[in-house]
Phi, psi and omega in degrees: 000132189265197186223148184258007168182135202241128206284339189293340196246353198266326176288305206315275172330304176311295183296345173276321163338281178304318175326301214272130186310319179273330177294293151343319196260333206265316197250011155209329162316315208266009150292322155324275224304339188281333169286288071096279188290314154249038168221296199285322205285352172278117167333312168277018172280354169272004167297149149323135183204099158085244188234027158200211158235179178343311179299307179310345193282293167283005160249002180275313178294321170308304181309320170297301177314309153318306181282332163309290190296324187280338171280277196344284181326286192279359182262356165314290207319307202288330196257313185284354156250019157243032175247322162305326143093028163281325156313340174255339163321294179321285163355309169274004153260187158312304159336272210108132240236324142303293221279325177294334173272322158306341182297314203281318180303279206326281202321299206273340140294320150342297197251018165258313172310312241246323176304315169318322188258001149299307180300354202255316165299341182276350207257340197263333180304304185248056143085028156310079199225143210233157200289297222237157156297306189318289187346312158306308195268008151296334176261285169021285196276334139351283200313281167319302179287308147333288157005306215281000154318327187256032136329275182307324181298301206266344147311307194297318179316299212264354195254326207271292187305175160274132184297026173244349149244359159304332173305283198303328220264299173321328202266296177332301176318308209278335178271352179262322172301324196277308196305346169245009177250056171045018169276304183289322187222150176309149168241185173191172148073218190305333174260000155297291182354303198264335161303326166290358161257003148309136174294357176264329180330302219259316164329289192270024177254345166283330159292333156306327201291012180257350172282300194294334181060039175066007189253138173277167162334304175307347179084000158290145159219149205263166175237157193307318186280357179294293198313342223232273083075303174289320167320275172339305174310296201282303143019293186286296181284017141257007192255316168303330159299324173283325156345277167311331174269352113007290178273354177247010144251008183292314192304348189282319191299000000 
């Protein structure tokens, strides 16, 4: 009888994570320290921005940016060890080659979480604040639910690359992603134009959206369905990545 989700293997996993030094610097230091530099230590984070101020603006968006890297990052991982033929290994216990792949979603929304309430912690410590509560667990929950797309972005990655860059390739891509998709700093004018066709765009301006109602910095505002719309895409062209990588490592064999 197999088992569909193993709790002995699931602490296993947690803890290599955590052990690892990169994982550790990439899906919660450096989501801090970005909040950290550009929202509390900045003179304009208590201006008003939306149905809060800066800080809240700017730890919602880190936090969005955090969970991006920690699904991407650790489900790369999960597909370069089953390209490596630890999946099929599994395959002759009890686990099972589902309960292995669920260990691997549990871990890694596990550390998309846990990235999210650091970057959340740093905002209620230096003065992140929003008009309402709900306004918190709403982008929480944004953040988290949306988020687990860029799973599949980081399957596609770990099926299409080699495992000895696929980790890197994943975390690395989602901060070259965040610097043109209006996440570290505002844009306008032609290169907003072009963030908005970015994979990150429609995520973290949707996870904004219980401060912003959608208005940018810039005094522009985007609409749920453009945003909604960007989701969807990137979605699609990541479940198609995954596709390709699927069939070009079956071809390796």
């Amino acid at each position: 009888m197999t088992m569909s989700l193993s709790p002995t293997m699931v602490r296993v996993e947690a803890m290599r994570q955590i052990r690892n030094p990169y994982t550790l610097a990439f899906t919660l230091g450096m989501p801090v320290a970005m909040y950290l530099l550009f929202g509390a230590s900045m003179g304009y984070g208590d201006i008003t921005a939306g149905h809060g101020n800066v800080k809240f603006y700017v730890m919602v968006s880190m936090a969005a940016y955090g969970t991006a890297v920690a699904m991407s990052s650790i489900t790369s991982l999960a597909a370069t060890e089953a390209k490596q033929g630890w999946g099929r290994q599994l395959a002759m216990t009890p686990l099972g080659t589902t309960g292995y792949a669920v260990t691997k979603l549990v871990t890694a929304v596990s550390f998309a979480a846990l990235a999210m309430l650091a970057v959340f912690a740093a905002g209620v410590l230096t003065g992140a604040e929003t008009t309402e509560v709900w306004r918190w667990f709403a982008a929480a929950g944004i953040i988290l639910g949306v988020g687990l797309i860029y799973g599949l972005y980081g399957l596609g990655v770990g099926l299409f690359f080699n495992s000895d860059s696929a980790a890197a390739l994943a975390s690395i891509s989602m901060t070259f992603f965040a610097f043109f998709g209006n996440v570290f700093m505002p844009l306008d004018g032609v290169m907003l134009g072009i963030a908005r066709f970015t994979p990150l765009y429609g995520f973290v301006a949707l996870s904004r959206w219980p401060l912003t109602d959608g208005v940018l910095t810039t005094g522009q505002t985007d609409s749920l369905l453009m945003v909604s719309l960007n989701v969807v895409a990137w979605l699609i062209v990541f479940a198609v990545l995954v596709a390709f990588g699927v069939k070009r490592s079956r071809s390796r064999r």
